[in-house]
N, C-alpha and C positions, 0 to 999 in steps of 0.2 A: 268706361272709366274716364273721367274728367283730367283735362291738363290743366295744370294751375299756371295762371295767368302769369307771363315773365314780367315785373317793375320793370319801368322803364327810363331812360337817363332823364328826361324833358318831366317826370313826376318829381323831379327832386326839387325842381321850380318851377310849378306850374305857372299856364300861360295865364294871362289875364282869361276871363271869362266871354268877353264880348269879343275875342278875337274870330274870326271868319273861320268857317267849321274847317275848308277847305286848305283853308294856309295854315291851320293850326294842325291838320294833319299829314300837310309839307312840311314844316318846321319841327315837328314832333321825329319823323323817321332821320333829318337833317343832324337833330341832335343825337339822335340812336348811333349812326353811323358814322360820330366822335371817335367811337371803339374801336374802329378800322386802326386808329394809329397805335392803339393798346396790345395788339397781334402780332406779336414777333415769329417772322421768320428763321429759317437755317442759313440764310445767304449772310453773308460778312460782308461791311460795307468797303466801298472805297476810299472814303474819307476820314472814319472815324474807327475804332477800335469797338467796334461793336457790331450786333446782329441788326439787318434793319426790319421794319413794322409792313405791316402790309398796305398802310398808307403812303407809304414812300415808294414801295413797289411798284402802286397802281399810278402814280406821280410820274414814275422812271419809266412803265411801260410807255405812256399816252405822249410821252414827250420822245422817244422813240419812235412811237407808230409816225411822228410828224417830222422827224428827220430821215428815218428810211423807206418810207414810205414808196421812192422809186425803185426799191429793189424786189418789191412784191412780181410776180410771173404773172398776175392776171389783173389790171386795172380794180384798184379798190376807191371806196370816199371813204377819207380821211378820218370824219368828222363822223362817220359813223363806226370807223373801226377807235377813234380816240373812246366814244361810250360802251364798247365793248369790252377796254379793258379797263376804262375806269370804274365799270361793276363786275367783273367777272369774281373780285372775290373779296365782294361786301358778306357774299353767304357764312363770310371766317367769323365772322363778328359773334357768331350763335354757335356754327359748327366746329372751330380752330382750322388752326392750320395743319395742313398733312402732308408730313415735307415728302419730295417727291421717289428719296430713295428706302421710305419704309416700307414695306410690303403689306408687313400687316396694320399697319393703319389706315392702310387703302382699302381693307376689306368691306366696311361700311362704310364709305367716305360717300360715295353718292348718297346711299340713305340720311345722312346726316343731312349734307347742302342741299337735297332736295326739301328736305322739313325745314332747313332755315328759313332758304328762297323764299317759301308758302309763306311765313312768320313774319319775316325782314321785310320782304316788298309789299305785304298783307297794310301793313300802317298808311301807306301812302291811300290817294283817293283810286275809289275801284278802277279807273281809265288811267292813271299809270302806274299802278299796282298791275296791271295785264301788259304794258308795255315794257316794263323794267325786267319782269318776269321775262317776258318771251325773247330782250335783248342777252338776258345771262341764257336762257334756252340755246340761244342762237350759237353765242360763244362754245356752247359747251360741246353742242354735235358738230361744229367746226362744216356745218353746211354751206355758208357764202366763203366767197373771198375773202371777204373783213377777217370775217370766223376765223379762217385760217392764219391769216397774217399776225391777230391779234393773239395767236395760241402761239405761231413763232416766237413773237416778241415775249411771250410769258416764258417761254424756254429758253433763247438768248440771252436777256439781260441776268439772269444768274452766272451763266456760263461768265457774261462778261465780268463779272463780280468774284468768281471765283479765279479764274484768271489774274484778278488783283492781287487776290489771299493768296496764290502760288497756290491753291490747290480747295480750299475751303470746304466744301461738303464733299467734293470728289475723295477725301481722305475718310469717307464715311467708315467703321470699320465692314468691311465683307463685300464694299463698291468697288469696281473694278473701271478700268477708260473704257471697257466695252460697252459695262453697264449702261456709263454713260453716254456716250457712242448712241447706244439705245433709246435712252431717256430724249434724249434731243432732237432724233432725227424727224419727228415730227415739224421742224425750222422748213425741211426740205418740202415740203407738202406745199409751201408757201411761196418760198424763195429759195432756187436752185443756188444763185451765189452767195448768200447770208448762211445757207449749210455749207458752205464748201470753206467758208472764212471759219466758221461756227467748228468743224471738221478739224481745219489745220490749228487750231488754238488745243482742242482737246489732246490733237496729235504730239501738241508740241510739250503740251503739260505732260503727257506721258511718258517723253521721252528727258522730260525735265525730273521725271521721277514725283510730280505732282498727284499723281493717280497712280496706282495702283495695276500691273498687268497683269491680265489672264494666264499669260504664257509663264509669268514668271512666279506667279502668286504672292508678290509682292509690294 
């Protein structure tokens, strides 16, 4: 069975004709990946009375990886964990966003972003269509250091957002602080004292009545 080709944003004004095969299929995926700011998130911002996009996300990680960056437990470069998270989730653009305390939209969530990946990175020229590829690869099994720091800081910067809201997604209905407790501790994998900070904020939204306890079911 045949998949029918997706339009693409860059057909809506095609390129001149004479433009270099090579930049025009840089500039083609460049303008694909506009959509990134079109992808709204569950997190609530700090500044404005609204949810933010997935392009402000990946802005708020990479500017994070470059201010705590001495909190990592195992020497990371910078510069390669900033491209980790400024693509770890261009795959939204095709597959959505899957906020982190649904269950069941988690079910196929890999199968999705992995079809995007193929699709999304597919536009670019074949030698960094295989490197952009193998960078979200990297992010995803959280095998280097980078990996790992860069999966912290995608679990962090909500926490710290939610925190703003006085509770924000943590009031999900049926989430609990342990849930979340759970959701996050993958911070610790990274950075022993960015979870123990990451910890006391959750601890403390709990006890603020921000979240919801186990114990009390409420």
């Amino acid at each position: 069975m045949s998949v029918e080709r997706r339009s693409l944003l860059a057909e809506k004004t095609p390129f001149p004709d004479d433009l270099d095969e090579r930049l025009r299929a840089q500039l083609t995926f460049l303008v694909e990946v506009d959509q990134l700011k079109t992808v709204l998130r569950q997190s609530p911002l700090a500044a404005a009375d609204r949810r933010e996009n997935d392009a402000e996300h990946s802005w708020h990680l990479a500017l994070m990886v470059v201010v705590l960056a001495e909190y990592s437990d195992e020497p990371i470069d910078v510069g390669h964990t900033v491209e980790l998270v400024l693509l770890h989730d261009l795959v939204e653009i095709y597959a959505g966003d899957t906020p982190l305390y649904d269950s069941a939209a988690g079910v196929d969530q890999r199968e999705r972003e992995v079809a995007a990946a193929e699709e999304l990175f597919g536009l670019l020229p074949a030698d960094q269509a295989r490197r952009m590829r193998a960078l979200w690869d990297e992010f995803e099994e959280r095998r280097t250091p980078e990996a790992r720091f860069a999966k912290a800081m995608d679990r962090l910067q909500p926490l710290l957002l939610n925190w703003m809201a006085r509770g924000g997604t943590w009031r999900t209905p049926g989430v609990t602080a342990d849930d979340v407790r759970s959701r996050k501790a993958v911070i610790g994998d990274a950075s022993a004292s960015l979870w123990k900070a990451g910890r006391r904020l959750i601890d403390e939204g709990e006890i603020r009545g921000w979240s919801r306890s186990a114990e009390r079911g409420t």
